[in-house]
C-alpha positions as semicolon CSV with decimal commas, in nm:
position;residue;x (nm);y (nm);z (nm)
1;X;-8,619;0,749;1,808
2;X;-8,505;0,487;1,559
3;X;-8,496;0,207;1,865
4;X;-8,832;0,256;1,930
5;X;-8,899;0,001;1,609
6;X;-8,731;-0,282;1,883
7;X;-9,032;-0,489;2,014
8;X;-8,773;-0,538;2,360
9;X;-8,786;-0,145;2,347
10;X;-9,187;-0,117;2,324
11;X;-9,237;-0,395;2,650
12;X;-9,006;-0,216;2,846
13;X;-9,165;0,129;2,824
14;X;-9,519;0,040;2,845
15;X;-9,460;-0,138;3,168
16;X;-9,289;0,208;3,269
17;X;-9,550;0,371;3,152
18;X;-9,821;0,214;3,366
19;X;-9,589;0,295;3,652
20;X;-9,691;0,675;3,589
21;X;-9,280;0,764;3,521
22;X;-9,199;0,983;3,211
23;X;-9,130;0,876;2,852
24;X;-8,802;0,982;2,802
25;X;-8,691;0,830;3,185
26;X;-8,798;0,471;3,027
27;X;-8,603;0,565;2,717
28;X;-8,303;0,588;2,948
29;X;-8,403;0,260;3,162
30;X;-8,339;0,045;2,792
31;X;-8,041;0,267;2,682
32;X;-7,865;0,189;3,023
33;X;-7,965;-0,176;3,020
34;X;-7,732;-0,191;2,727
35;X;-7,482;-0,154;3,027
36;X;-7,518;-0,474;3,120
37;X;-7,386;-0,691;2,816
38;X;-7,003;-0,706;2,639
39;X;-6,945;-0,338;2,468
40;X;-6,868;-0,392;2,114
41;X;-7,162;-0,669;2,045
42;X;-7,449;-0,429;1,956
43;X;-7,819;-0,555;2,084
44;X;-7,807;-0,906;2,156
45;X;-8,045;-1,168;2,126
46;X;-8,285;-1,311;2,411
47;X;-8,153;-1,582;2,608
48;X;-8,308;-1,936;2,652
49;X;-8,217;-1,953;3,049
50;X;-8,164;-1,615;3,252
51;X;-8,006;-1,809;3,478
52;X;-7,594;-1,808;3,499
53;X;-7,332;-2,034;3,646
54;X;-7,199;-1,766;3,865
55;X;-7,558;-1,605;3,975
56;X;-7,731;-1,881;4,159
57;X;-8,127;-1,824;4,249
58;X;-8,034;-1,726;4,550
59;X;-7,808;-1,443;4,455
60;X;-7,938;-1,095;4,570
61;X;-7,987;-0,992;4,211
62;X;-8,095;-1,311;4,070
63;X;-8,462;-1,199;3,952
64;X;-8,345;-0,860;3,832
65;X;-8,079;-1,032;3,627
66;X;-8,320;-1,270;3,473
67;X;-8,548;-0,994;3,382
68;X;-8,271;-0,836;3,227
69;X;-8,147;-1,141;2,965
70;X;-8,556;-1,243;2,933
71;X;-8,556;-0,895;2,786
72;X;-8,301;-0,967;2,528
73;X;-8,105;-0,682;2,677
74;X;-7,800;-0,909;2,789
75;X;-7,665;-1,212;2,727
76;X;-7,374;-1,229;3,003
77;X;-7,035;-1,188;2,945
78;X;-7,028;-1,542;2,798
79;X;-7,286;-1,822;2,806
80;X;-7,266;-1,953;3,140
81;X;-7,118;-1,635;3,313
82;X;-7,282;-1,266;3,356
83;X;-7,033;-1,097;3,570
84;X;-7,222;-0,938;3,849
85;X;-6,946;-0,771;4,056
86;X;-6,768;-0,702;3,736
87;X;-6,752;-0,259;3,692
88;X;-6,930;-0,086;3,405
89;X;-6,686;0,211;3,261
90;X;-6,743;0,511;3,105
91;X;-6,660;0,396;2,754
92;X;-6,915;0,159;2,760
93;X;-7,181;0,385;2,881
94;X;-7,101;0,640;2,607
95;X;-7,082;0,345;2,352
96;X;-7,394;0,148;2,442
97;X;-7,605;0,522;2,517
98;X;-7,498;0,646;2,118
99;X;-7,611;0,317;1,967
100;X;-7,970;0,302;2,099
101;X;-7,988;0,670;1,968
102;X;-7,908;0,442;1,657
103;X;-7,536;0,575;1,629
104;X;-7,667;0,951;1,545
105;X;-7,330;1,137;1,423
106;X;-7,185;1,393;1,637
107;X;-7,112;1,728;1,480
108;X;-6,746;1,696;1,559
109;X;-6,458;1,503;1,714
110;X;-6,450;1,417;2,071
111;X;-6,333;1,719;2,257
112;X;-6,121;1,546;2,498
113;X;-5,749;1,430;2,452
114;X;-5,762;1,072;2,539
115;X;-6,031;0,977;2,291
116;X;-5,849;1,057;1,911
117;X;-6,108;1,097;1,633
118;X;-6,007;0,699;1,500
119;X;-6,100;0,548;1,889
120;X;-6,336;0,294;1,925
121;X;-6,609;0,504;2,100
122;X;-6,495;0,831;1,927
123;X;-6,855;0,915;1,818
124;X;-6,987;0,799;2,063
125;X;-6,817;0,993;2,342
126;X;-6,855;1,316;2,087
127;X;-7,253;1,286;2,091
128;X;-7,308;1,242;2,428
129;X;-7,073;1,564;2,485
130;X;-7,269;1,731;2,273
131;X;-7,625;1,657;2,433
132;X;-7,476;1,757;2,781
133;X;-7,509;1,392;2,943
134;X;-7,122;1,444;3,034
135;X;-6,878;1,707;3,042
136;X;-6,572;1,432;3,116
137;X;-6,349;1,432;3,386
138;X;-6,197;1,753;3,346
139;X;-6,163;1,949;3,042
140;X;-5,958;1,765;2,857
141;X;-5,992;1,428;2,927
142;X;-6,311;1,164;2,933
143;X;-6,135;0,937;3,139
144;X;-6,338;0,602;2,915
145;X;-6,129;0,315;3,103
146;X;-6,269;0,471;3,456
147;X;-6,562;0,260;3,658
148;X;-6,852;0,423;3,714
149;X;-6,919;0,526;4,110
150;X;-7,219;0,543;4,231
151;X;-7,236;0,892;4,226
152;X;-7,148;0,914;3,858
153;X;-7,425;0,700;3,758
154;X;-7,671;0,876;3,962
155;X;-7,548;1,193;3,781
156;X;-7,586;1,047;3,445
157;X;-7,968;0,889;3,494
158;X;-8,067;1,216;3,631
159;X;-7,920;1,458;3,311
160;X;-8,082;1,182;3,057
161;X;-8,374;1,277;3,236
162;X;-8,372;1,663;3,170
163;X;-8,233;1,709;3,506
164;X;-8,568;1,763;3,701
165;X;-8,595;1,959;4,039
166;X;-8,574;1,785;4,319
167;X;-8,637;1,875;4,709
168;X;-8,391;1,907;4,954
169;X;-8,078;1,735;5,004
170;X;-7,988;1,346;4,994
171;X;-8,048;1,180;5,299
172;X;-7,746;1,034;5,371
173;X;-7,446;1,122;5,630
174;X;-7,168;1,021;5,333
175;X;-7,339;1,327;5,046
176;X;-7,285;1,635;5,144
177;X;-7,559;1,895;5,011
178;X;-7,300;2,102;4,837
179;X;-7,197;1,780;4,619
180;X;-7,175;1,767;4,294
181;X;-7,388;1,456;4,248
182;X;-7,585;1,572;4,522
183;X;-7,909;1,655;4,389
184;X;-7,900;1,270;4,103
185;X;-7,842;1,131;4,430
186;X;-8,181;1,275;4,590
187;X;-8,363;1,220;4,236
188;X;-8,225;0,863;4,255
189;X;-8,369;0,785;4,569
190;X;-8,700;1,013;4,524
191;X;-8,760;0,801;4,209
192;X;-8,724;0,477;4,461
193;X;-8,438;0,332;4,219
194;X;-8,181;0,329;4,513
195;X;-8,213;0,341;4,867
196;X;-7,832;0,380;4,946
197;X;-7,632;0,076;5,125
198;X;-7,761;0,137;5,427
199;X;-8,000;0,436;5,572
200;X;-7,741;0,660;5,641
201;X;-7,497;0,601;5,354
202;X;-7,499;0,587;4,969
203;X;-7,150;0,537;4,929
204;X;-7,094;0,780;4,591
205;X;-6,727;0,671;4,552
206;X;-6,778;0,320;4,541
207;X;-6,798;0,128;4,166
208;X;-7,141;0,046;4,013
209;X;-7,079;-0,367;3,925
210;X;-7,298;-0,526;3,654
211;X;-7,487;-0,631;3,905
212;X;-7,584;-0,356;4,077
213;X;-7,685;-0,155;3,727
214;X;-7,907;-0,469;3,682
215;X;-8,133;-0,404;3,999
216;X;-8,129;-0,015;3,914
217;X;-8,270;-0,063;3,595
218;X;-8,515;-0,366;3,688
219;X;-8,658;-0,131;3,944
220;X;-8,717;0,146;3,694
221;X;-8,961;-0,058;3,549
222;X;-9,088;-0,240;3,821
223;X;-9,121;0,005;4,069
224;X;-8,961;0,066;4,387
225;X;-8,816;-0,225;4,653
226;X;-9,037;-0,298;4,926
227;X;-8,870;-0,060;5,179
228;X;-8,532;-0,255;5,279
229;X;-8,234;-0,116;5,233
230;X;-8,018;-0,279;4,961
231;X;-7,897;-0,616;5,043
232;X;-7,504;-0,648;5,161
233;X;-7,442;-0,292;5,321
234;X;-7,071;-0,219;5,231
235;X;-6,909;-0,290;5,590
236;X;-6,656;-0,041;5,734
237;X;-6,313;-0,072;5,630
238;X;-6,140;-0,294;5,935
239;X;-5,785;-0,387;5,931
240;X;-5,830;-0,655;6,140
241;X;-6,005;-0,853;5,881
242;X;-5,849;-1,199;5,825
243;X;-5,618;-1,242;5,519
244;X;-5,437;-1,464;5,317
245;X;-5,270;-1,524;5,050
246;X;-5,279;-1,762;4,708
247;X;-4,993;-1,817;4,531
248;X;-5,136;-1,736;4,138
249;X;-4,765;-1,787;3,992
250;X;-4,380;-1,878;4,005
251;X;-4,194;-1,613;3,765
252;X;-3,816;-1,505;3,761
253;X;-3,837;-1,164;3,969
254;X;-4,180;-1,023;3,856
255;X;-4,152;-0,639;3,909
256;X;-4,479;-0,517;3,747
257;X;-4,806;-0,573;3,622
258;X;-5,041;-0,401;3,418
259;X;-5,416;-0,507;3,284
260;X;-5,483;-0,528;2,911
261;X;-5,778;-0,404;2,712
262;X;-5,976;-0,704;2,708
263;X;-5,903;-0,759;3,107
264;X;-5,525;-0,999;3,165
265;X;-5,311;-0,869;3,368
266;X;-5,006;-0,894;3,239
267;X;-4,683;-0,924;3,429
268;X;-4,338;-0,823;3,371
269;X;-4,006;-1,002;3,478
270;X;-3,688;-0,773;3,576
271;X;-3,477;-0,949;3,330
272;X;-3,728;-0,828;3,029
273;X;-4,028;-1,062;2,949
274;X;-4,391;-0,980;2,988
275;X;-4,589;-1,281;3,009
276;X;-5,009;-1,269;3,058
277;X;-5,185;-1,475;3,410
278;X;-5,396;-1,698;3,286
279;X;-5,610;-1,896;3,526
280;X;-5,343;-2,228;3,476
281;X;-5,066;-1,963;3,591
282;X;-4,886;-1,789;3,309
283;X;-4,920;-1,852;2,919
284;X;-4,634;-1,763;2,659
285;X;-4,411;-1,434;2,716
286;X;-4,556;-1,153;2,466
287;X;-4,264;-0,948;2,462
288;X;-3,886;-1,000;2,519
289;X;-3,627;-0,743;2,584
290;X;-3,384;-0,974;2,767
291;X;-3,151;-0,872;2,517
292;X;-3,221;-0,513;2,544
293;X;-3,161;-0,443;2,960
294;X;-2,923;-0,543;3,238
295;X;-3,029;-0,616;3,548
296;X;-2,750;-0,456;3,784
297;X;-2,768;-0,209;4,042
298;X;-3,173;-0,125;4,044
299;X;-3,215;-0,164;3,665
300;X;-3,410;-0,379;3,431
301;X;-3,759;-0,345;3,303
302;X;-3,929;-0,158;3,533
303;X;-4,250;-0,123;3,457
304;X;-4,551;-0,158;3,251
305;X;-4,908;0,004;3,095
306;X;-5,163;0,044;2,857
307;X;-5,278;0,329;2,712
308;X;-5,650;0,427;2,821
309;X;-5,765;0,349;2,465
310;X;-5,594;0,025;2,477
311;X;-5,411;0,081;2,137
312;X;-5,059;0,076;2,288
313;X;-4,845;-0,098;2,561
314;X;-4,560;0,089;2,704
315;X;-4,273;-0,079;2,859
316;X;-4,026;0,144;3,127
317;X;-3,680;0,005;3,140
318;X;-3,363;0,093;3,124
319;X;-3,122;0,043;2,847
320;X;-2,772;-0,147;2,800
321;X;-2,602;0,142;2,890
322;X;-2,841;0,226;3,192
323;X;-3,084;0,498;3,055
324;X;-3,423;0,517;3,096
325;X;-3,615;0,393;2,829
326;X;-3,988;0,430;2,706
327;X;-4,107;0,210;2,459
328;X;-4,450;0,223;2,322
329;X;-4,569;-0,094;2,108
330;X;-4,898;-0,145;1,890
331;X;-5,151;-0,325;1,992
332;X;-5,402;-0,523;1,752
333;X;-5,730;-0,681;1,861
334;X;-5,632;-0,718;2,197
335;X;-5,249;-0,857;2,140
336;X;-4,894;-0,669;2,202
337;X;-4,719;-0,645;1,864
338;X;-4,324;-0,707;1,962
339;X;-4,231;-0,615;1,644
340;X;-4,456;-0,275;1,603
341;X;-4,247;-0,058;1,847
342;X;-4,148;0,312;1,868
343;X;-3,893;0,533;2,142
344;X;-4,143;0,734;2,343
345;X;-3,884;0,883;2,606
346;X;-3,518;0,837;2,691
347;X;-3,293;0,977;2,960
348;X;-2,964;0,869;3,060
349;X;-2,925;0,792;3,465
350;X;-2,586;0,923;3,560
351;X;-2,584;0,581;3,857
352;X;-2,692;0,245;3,845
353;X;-2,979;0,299;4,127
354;X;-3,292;0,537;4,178
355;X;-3,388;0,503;3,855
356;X;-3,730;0,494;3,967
357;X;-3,909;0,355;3,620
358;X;-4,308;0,326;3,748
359;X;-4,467;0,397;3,462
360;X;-4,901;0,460;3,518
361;X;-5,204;0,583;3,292
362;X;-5,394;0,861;3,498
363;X;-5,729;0,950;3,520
364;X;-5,725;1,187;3,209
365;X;-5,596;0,915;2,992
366;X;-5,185;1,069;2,980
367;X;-4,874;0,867;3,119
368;X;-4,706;0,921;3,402
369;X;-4,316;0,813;3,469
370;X;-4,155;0,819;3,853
371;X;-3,771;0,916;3,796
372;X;-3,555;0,866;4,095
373;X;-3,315;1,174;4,203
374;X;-3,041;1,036;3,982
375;X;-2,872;0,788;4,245
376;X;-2,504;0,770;4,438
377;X;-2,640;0,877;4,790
378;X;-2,771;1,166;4,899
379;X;-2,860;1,322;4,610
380;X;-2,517;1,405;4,483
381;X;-2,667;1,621;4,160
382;X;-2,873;1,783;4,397
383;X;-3,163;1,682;4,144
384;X;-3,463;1,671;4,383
385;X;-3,507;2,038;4,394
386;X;-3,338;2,159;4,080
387;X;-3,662;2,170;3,808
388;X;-3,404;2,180;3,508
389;X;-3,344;1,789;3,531
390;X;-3,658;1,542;3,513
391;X;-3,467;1,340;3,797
392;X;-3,605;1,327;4,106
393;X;-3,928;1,414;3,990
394;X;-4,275;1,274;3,883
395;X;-4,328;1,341;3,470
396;X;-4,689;1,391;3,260
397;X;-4,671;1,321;2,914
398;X;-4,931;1,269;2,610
399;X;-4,754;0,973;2,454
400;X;-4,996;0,985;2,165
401;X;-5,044;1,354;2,097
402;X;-4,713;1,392;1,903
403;X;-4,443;1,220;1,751
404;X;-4,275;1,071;2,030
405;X;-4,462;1,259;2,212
406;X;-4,711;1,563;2,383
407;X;-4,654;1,777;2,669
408;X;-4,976;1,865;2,810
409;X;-5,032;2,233;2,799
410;X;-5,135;2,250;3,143
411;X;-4,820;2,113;3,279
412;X;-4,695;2,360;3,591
413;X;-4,386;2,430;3,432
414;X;-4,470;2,424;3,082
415;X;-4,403;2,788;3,087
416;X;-4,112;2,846;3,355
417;X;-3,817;2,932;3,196
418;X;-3,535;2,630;3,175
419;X;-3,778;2,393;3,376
420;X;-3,818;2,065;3,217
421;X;-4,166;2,102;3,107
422;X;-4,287;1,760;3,148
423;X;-4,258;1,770;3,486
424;X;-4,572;1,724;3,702
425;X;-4,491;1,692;4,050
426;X;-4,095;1,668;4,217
427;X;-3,883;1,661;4,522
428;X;-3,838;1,291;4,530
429;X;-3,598;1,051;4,642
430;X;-3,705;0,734;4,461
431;X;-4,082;0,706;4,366
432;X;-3,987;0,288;4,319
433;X;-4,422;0,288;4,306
434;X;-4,702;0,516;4,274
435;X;-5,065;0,450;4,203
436;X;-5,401;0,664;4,167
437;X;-5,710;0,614;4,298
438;X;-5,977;0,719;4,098
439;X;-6,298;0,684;4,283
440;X;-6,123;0,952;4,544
441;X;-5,938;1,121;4,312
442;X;-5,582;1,130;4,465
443;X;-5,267;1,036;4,370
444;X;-5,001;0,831;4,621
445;X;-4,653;0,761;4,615
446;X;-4,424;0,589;4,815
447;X;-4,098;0,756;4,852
448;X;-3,819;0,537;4,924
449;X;-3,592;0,710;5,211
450;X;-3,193;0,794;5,233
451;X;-3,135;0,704;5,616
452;X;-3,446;0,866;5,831
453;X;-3,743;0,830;5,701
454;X;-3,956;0,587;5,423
455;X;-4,275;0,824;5,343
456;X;-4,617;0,760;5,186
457;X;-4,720;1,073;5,013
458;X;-5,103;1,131;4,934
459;X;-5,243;1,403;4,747
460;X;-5,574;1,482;4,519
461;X;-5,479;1,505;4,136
462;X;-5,633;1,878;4,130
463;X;-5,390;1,996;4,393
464;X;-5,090;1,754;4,246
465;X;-4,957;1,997;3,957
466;X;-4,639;2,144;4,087
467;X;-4,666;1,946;4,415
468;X;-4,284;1,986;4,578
469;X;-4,241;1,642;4,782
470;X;-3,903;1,783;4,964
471;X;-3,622;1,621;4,879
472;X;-3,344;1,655;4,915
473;X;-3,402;1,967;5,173
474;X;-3,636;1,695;5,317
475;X;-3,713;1,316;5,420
476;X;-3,974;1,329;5,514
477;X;-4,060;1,565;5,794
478;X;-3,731;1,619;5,897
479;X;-3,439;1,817;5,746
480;X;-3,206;1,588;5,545
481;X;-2,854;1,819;5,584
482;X;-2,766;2,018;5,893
483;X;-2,915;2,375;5,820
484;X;-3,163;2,251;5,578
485;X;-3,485;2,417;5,630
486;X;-3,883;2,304;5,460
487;X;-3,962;2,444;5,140
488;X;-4,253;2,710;5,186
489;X;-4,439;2,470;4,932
490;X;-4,326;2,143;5,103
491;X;-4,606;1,890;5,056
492;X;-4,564;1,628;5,409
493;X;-4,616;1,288;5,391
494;X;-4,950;1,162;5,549
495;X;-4,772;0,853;5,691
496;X;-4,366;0,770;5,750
497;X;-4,164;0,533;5,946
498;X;-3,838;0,499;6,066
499;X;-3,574;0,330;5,784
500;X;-3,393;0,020;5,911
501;X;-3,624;0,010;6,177
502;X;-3,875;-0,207;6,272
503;X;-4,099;-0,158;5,980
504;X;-3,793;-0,216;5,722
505;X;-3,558;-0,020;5,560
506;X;-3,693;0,033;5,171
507;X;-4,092;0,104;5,116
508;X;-4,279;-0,064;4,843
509;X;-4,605;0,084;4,721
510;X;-4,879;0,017;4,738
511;X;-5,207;0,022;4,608
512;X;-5,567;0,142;4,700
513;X;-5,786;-0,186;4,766
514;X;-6,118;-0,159;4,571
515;X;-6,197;-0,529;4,522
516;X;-6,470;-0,704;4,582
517;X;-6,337;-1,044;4,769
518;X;-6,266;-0,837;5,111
519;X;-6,545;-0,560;5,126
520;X;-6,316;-0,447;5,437
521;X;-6,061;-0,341;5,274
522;X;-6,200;-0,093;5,061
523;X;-6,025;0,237;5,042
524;X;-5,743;0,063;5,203
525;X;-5,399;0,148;5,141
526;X;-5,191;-0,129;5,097
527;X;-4,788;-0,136;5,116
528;X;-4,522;-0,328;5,235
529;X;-4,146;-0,313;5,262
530;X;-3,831;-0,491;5,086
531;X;-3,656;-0,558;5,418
532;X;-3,980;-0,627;5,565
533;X;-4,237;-0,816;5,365
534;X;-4,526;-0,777;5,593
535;X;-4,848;-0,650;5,459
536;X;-4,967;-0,357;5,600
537;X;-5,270;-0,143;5,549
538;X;-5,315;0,226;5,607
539;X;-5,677;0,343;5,647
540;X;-5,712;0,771;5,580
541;X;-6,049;1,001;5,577
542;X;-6,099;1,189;5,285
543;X;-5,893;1,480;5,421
544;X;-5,615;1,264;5,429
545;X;-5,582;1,225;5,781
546;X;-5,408;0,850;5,910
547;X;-5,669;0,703;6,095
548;X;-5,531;0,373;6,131
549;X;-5,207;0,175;6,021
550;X;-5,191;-0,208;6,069
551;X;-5,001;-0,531;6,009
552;X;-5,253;-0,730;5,799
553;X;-5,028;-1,032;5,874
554;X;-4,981;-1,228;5,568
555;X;-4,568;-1,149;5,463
556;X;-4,505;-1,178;5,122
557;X;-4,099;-1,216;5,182
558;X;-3,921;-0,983;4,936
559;X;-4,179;-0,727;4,819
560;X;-4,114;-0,554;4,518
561;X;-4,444;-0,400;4,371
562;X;-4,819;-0,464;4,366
563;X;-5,038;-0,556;4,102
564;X;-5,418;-0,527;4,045
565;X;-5,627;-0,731;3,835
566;X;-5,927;-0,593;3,625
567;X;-6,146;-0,692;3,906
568;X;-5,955;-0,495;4,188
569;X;-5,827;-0,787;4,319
570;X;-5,461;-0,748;4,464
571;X;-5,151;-0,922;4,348
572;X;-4,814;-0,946;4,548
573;X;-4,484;-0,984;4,352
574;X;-4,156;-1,075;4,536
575;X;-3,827;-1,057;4,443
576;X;-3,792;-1,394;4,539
577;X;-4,055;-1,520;4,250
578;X;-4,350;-1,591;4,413
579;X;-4,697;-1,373;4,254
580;X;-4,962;-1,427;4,549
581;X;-5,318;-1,279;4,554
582;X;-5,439;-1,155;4,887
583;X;-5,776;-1,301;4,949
584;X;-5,977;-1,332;5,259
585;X;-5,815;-1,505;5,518
């Protein structure tokens, strides 16, 4: 192996190696500590002081951070800062594993639909295909802007390591023995690299942090912990946790939000600019279509997202005349081009409301657009259950696979005969917001209702394809028209409430919490309403069962739509101007 000729390479596995571990497990100890610096700097150098403005001596992983940059193996994100809650992703992990290999070249492309042969990682995502370290997220897609869980990484360690035997199951209430990652998991903790967050949980869903990878790979080399658990147990989620919130940013009816390649999030104004947070508020507007969109009825732009490989920006609005609108525009080195644009998708909206216009990047790396049923009141067109129109319906799309675009081959309806084939999921009123959740693998929408019912709707992306929401032969639970009946295939919400009741009268998703300022929070749900700009939280197992709902009281006035940072954190954006943060109370 060429990166054996590194001196830093040579230390680290002869101190391995007088801990009586395997060659090729040290190997993987310095191709992982890559992990910890900026992807796209190569090896860096050895730092003078270990130490780091935002890792005091005190901090829980001071000492295996230290031994990490007196290695050379990091240098922090910058010079006074190393990031130790900040996630490690996929991407990197492929990029960082393929250069200590010293960049050997794959035999082909990557097999996998969000990484083109031109990406950034292309070869490296192709090689480690190719040796079997990862078979992606499903079959066509790598899913590089994803966070590592806990799980994942175990999984990873444990194939770079020839996958040895292991015996018996993990030891911990939250890993079932039939799991995937169960038997990394047991390795991982055999090995005495992990001993979960507490003794009866390793908590495979949540992210590795930078932090985290740091004390895994310190204790690779030098040996197991003393026998405590790992510091900071996650605590259980608890909706009674004190909130609050900061006010980030003043902006003329933000609407959306969406994080850029190199970590802003960037936020979007109904009357047409998109203008990046900066930590003194908001810097210059990148992009203008003030001239391009009305803001009448429910229209304007809508919403906002990068593709996964950070090469384009797409913008969801809707036009002078009303129609939905698609734009995707270049991005170089990190910055939206305005004036490097191309139409993606259009449709004309037939009214001036339920336009819907969430626009999101899933887990395998395609775009998904929420159309509302078309508008005028009770579904007039009759759109929600009629597969011919994309109204009323939840749409998959590869906007990079074709020109304007790809429709994925495993769409449901790709092959039903007059269905609009880029139709993923449908039977919905007005999907105003809809997020995923990719550590549990679901997808959730809030629904907004006609006169009964506002609905949250929660379901995991394998059993999503085809999913039939209801409308407008539902809202909800309940019939919509006198003699109505459910749809054999009618997917229920998990959680509704009554409209113009106490709760309001117009839901606004809503995001999964998984932050790191409020530990309490995580796997939280986390919605509000228009009329009604409390806060709330809705708390679920994994089969999707409510097992609590709660007023996190903190009301952010006219809620519109939610935003999260590239740390997790959660923004609030009201009609009314106002951007606030919710931190701990």
């Amino acid at each position: 192996m060429t990166g054996a000729s590194d001196p830093r390479h040579r230390d680290r596995r002869s101190t391995r190696a007088r801990a009586g571990v395997p060659a090729l497990l040290v190997a993987v100890l310095a191709v992982l500590a890559l992990l910890v610096g900026s992807v796209g700097t190569g090896l860096p150098a050895a730092a003078d002081d270990p130490r780091f403005e935002d890792v005091p001596d005190d901090h829980r992983f001071a000492e295996a951070i230290a031994w990490l940059v007196e290695q050379g193996i990091t240098t922090g994100r910058t010079e006074t800062r190393y990031d130790p809650d900040g996630e490690v992703t996929r991407g990197q992990m492929a990029v960082f594993l393929w250069r200590f290999e010293d960049s050997p070249s794959p035999e082909g492309p990557p097999a996998f639909d969000d990484v083109p042969a031109d990406a950034w990682n292309a070869e490296a995502v192709a090689w480690l295909t190719e040796a079997q370290i990862t078979r992606g997220v499903t079959e066509t897609s790598f899913g590089g802007a994803q966070p590592i869980t806990r799980a994942q990484m175990a999984t990873f360690l444990w194939r770079l390591n020839d996958t040895p035997p292991v015996d018996g199951p993990p030891a911990f209430d939250d890993v079932p023995p039939d799991s995937t990652h169960a038997n990394a998991i047991r390795w991982l903790t055999d090995e005495g690299i992990t001993q979960g967050v507490s003794a009866e949980r390793f908590a495979p869903a949540a992210t590795v942090t930078r932090g985290q990878m740091a004390a895994f790979l310190f204790r690779m080399v030098e040996g197991p912990p003393t026998g405590e658990p790992e510091p900071d147990p996650a605590p259980d989620p608890d909706l009674s946790v004190a909130v609050s919130f900061t006010e980030v940013a003043e902006l003329t009816a933000p609407i959306a939000g969406a994080v850029g390649p190199d970590g802003t999030l960037y936020l979007a104004e109904r009357g047409g600019r998109v203008l990046p947070l900066t930590d003194d508020g908001v810097g210059e507007p990148v992009l203008d279509l003030s001239d391009e969109t009305t803001v009448d009825g429910e229209r304007g732009l809508l919403g906002l997202a990068f593709s996964a490989d950070g090469r384009e920006f797409y913008t969801s609005s809707t036009d002078l005349d009303g129609a939905t609108t698609l734009q995707a525009f270049a991005v170089v080195d990190g910055e939206v081009q305005a004036d490097q644009r191309r139409l993606v998708y259009s449709l004309e909206q037939p009214f001036s409301n339920h336009n819907g216009g969430d626009v999101q990047i899933g887990p395998d790396g395609l775009l998904y657009l929420g159309l509302g049923d078309g508008g005028g009141g009770g579904d007039p067109l009759e759109a929600g259950q009629d597969l011919t129109t994309p109204l009323g319906a939840l749409l998959r799309i590869d906007p990079q696979g074709a020109d304007p675009y790809a429709i994925p081959d495993d769409n449901p309806f790709v092959d039903a005969e007059e269905a609009a084939a880029e139709i993923f999921a449908y039977g919905l009123r007005n999907p105003w917001r809809f997020s995923f959740d990719e550590p549990t693998g679901t997808l959730w929408i809030a629904d907004v209702g006609q006169q009964d019912r506002e609905e949250i709707n929660r379901v995991r992306l394998d059993e999503a394809a085809g999913a039939n929401f209801g409308w407008n032969l539902m809202e909800g639970t309940m019939p919509f028209a006198p003699g109505a009946s459910e749809p054999d295939d009618h997917v229920p919400p998990i959680y509704e409430y009554r409209t113009r009741g106490e709760e309001g009268c117009a839901i606004t998703g809503g995001v999964v919490y998984r932050g790191q300022a409020i530990p309490e929070l995580d796997g939280v749900y986390l919605y509000s309403d228009f009329c009604n700009g409390s806060v709330r939280g809705l708390q679920v197992d994994d089969d999707g069962e409510v097992l609590e709902q709660r007023d996190l009281g903190i009301d952010g006035g006219q809620v519109i739509s939610f935003a999260t940072d590239a740390d997790g954190e959660v923004y609030v954006l009201s009609l009314d101007g106002r951007v606030q943060r919710i931190d701990r109370g």
